[in-house]
Each structure stands twice: as C-alpha cells, then as structure tokens.
C-alpha positions, 0 to 999 in steps of 0.5 A: 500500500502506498502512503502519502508524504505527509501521512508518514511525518503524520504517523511518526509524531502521533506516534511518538507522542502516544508512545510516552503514555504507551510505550508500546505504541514504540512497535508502530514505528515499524509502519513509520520507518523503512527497515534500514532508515537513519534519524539524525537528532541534534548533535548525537549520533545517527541512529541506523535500523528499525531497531535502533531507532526503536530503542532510541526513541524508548530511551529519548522519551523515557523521563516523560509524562506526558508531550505533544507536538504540533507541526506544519509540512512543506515539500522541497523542490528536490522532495524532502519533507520539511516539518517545522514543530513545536514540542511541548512536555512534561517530564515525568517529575513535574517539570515543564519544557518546549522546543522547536525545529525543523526537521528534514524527512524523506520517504521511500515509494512505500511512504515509510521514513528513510531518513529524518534529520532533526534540527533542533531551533530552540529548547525551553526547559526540562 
C-alpha cells in the first residue's frame, strides 16, 4: 500500500507522542520507518535500523509524562519533507519544557521514513 508524504511525518509524531503514555505504541514505528532508515537528532549520533531507532526513541522519551507536538509540512523542490514543530512536555517529575525545529524527512515509494534529520531551533526547559 502506498502512503502519502505527509501521512508518514503524520504517523511518526502521533506516534511518538502516544508512545510516552504507551510505550508500546514504540512497535508502530515499524509502519513509520523503512527497515534500514537513519534519524539524525541534534548533535548525537545517527541512529541506523528499525531497531535502533526503536530503542532510541524508548530511551529519548523515557523521563516523560506526558508531550505533544504540533507541526506544519512543506515539500522541497528536490522532495524532502520539511516539518517545522513545536514540542511541548512534561517530564515525568513535574517539570515543564518546549522546543522547536525543523526537521528534514524523506520517504521511500512505500511512504515509510528513510531518513529524518532533526534540527533542533530552540529548547525551553526540562
């Protein structure tokens, strides 16, 4: 089944907001990214393959109540997706936190993520 571009940017953030209440829901990110796909966040290290980027994610939203984002997509004219977002979250002391970015995604012929890069703008907190 083919996916639009903007289904999978749609599917990866609900699904990584749903995932810090359900860590479970970290086992749909294999509808979201193709088997071999890359995540590039901030400074840190590429993350390469279904599993890694899995744990990656675990791990990132581990200290997290509660986050949710909200973004726009624009279509570059060689196809990457670029996403601008806002993050909002509470870790899981109370604390408060924002951040905003924009974030570089491409997909496959399937609509699965093969690489997504994460520029991160501004970081607010927690």
């Amino acid at each position: 089944m083919t996916r639009t571009i903007e289904t999978a940017v749609d599917r990866y953030m609900t699904t990584v907001d749903r995932a810090v209440r359900e860590p479970d829901a970290l086992k749909q990110l294999e509808a979201v990214f193709a088997p071999k796909a890359t995540v590039r966040f901030g400074e840190l290290p590429p993350v390469t393959g279904l599993a890694d980027i899995t744990e990656f994610y675990r791990n990132l939203y581990s200290d997290m109540a509660d986050t949710k984002h909200v973004w726009t997509t624009t279509v570059l004219d060689e196809g990457t997706i670029e996403v601008s977002f806002i993050a909002a979250w509470r870790a899981a002391d109370g604390r408060l936190g924002s951040q905003s970015g924009i974030e570089h995604v491409t997909v496959d012929a399937d609509g699965l993520i093969t690489e997504l890069q994460v520029l991160i703008s501004k970081n607010d907190g927690a």
